[in-house]
C-alpha positions in Angstrom: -9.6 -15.2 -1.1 -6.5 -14.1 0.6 -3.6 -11.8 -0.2 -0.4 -10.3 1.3 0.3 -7.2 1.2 1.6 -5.1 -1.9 4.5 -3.1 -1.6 6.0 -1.0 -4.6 9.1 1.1 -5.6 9.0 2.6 -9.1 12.2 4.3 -10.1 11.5 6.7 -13.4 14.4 8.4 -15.7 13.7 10.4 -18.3 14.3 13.5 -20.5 12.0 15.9 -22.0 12.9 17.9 -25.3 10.2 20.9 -26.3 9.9 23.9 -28.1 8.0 27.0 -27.3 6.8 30.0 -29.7 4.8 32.7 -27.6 5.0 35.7 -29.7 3.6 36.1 -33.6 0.6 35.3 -35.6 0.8 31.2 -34.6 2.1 30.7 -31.0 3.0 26.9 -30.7 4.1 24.5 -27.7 6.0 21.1 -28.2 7.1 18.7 -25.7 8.4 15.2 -26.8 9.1 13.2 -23.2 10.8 9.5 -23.1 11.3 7.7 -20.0 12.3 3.9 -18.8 10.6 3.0 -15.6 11.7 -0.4 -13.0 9.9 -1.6 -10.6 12.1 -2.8 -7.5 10.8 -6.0 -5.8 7.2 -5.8 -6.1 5.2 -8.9 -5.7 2.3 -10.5 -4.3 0.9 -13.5 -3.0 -2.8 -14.9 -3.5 -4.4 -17.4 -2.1 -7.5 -18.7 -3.3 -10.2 -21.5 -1.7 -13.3 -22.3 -3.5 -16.4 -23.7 -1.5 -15.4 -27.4 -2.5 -12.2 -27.0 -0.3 -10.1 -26.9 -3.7 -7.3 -23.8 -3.5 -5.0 -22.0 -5.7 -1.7 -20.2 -4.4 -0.1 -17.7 -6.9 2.8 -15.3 -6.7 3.0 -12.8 -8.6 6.7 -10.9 -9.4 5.8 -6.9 -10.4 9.8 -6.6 -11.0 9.7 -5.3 -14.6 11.4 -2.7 -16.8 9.3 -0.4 -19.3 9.3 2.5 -21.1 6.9 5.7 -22.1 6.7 8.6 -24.6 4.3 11.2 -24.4 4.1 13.2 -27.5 2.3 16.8 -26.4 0.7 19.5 -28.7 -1.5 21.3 -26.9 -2.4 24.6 -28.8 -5.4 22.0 -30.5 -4.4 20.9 -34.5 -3.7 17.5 -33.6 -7.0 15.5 -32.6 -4.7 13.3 -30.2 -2.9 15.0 -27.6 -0.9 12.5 -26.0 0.3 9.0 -26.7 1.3 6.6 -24.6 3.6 3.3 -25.6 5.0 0.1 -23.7 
């Protein structure tokens, strides 16, 4: 097996929107976070030779677009403290 060399640039945007109550009977913390991430011109080449002499050559393009949001609530009374979705 042979491969080149990986090289990555991820560019990330995003906004984050929370609310904070530190004072009273039931201090709370909030944070709903959405972001769109690209990756610019990441790829990779593989090369692959099996003992029989056969081979296999694949590129591999990592140039995508996605997104993320993180929903936060970290005083404890919900079970799941952050989701994740692409």
């Amino acid at each position: 097996m042979e491969r080149d060399s990986l090289n990555s640039a991820i560019g990330w945007l995003g906004i984050v929107l929370g609310k904070t109550k530190d004072n009273g009977e039931h201090p709370y913390d909030y944070y709903l976070k959405a972001s769109v991430l690209h990756e610019f011109g990441g790829s990779q080449d593989i090369h692959l030779r099996a003992a029989n002499g056969e081979t296999l050559d694949t590129h591999y393009d990592y140039g995508e677009t996605w997104w993320k949001w993180d929903w936060e609530e970290p005083t404890g009374l919900i079970p799941i403290p952050c989701l994740y979705g692409c």
